[in-house]
N, C-alpha and C positions, 0 to 999 in steps of 0.2 A: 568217415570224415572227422578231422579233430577241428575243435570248436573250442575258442579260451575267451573271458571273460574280464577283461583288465580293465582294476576302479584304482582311479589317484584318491589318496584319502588321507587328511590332516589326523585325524582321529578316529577312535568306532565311537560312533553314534547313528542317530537315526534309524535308518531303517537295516542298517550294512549287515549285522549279527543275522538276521533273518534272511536278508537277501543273498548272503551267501550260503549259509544253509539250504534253500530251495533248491538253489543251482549246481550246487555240490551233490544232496541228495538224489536228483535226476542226472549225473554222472558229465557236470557242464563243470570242466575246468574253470576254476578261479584265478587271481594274480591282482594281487595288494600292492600298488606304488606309495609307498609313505612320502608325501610332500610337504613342507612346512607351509607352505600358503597358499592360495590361487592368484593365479594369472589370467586376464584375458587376453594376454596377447596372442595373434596371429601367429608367430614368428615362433612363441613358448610352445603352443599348439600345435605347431608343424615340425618342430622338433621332437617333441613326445610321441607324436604318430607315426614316425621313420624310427625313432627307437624302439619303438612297439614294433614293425614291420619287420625289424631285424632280429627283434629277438626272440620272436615268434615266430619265426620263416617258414618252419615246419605244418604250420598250421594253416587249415584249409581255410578259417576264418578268425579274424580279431574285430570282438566287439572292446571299444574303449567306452564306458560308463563313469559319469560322475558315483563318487561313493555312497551318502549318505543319505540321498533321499530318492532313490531308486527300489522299484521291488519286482521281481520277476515272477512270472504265474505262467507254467507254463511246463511241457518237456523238451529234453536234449534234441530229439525228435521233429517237433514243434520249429522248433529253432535252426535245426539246418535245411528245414524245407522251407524256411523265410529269409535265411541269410544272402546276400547279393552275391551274384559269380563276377559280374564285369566292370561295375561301379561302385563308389564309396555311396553308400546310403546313408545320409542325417537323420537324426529326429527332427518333427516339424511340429510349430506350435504354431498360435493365431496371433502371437504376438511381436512386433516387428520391433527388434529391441537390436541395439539403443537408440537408431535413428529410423524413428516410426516417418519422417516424411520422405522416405523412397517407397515406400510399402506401395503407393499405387501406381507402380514401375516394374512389380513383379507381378508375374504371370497370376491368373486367375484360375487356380486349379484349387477351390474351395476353399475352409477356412483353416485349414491347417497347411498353408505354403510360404510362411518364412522360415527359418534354418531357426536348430534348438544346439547349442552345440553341446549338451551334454552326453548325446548318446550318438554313436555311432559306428558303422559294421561295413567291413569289407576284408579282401585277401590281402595279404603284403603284399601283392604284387599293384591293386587298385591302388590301395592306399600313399605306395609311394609314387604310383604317377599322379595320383591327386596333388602330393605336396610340390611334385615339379609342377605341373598345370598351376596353381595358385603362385607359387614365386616365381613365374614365368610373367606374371599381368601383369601390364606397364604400370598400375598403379598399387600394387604390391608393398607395404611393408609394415616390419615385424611388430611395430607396436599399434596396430589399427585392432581394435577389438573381433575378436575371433569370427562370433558370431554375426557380429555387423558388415564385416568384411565378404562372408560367404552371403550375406543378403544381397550385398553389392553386387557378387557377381550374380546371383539368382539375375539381378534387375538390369544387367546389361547383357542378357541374354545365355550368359557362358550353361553348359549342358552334359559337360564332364563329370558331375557326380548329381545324385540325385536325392530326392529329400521324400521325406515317406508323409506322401501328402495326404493319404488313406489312413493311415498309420496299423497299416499292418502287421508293423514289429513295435516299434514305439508309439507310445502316448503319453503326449503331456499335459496335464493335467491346469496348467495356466489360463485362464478365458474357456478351456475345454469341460471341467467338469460339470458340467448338467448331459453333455452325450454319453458319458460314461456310467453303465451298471456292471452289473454282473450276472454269470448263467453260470451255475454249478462250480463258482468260485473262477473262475474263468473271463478276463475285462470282455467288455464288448462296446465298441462305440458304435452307438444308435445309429449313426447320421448314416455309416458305410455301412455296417453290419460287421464290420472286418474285429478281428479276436486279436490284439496288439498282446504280445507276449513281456514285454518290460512298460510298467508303470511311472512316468517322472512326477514329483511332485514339483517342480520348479516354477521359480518363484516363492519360493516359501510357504507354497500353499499347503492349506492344512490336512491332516491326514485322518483324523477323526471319521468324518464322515465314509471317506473312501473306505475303511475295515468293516466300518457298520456293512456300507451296502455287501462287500464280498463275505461277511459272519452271516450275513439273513440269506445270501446264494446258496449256502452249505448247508441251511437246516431243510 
């Protein structure tokens, strides 16, 4: 199965030099979108994901990842025995961002069930019926904040793609880190037990802490 890796990225920084190395090393195709700025829009969003879809057609799966504050721990392996066959799968954080008062209008499936839009995995084939399913809803458009937008539909029930509320592939690190250690360099959140193969730091959280605990998993 082929398996690609595509980050939008203004610049290398952060964590991206390393994070590509990882993935490249265990035999996980890469693909660097160079963008001059970020967007949240909806609309920029669902255009970037149909042009992903097409021009990766070939591939069994496209993970889209922000660039610069991601890190992967993990094998090629690892990753195609977690990646979705029939749904888009989000990242999931605890954080109900930007409009925290619908938060108790979504589903009660732990503390990781609002939408993270940075990280997310599916085939071209899911991905592009996710962007018709989203610009199909009557209350659809292109300049409604990405991630606020896929909360909305979490909270009026819509069931079309799903968010990794375990966080079995992804973990974000925002309101989450105290469930996260490490076992032989390897994340683990406490609360499921589940081994999430890509790390977010989002939110600008810091990263310090997170190398110490995976440098003292290794000794």
């Amino acid at each position: 199965m082929k398996v690609i890796v595509s980050m939008s990225i203004s610049r290398v920084n952060g964590m991206l030099t390393e994070n590509v190395r990882r993935l490249s090393s265990c035999g996980v195709e890469v693909n660097l979108d160079p963008t001059t700025g970020q967007s949240f829009g909806i609309g920029e969003k669902l255009k970037h994901i149909r042009q992903s879809a097409e021009r990766f057609s070939e591939y069994d799966c496209i993970i889209l990842s922000d660039g610069w504050d991601v890190m992967f721990y993990g094998t090629k392996q690892e990753l195609l025995d977690k990646v979705p066959q029939n749904k888009v799968l989000w990242a999931a954080e605890k954080n109900c961002w930007p409009d925290a008062s619908i938060a108790h209008q979504i589903p009660l499936h732990g503390p990781w069930r609002f939408v993270n839009g940075g990280l997310l995995a599916g085939t071209p084939q899911a991905l592009r019926e996710m962007c018709d399913r989203i610009e199909a809803n009557d209350s659809y458009g292109p300049d409604y904040v990405d991630q606020g937008f896929m909360n909305f539909l979490l909270a009026t029930g819509e069931e079309f793609f799903e968010i990794d509320s375990e966080t079995n592939l992804f973990f974000c690190l925002h309101l989450g880190y105290d469930e996260l250690q490490f076992k032989q360099g390897k994340p683990v959140n406490t609360l499921y037990g589940t081994t999430p193969l890509f790390v977010h730091a989002n939110g600008h959280w810091p990263t310090d802490e997170l190398f110490r605990k995976y440098e003292e998993s290794l000794a």
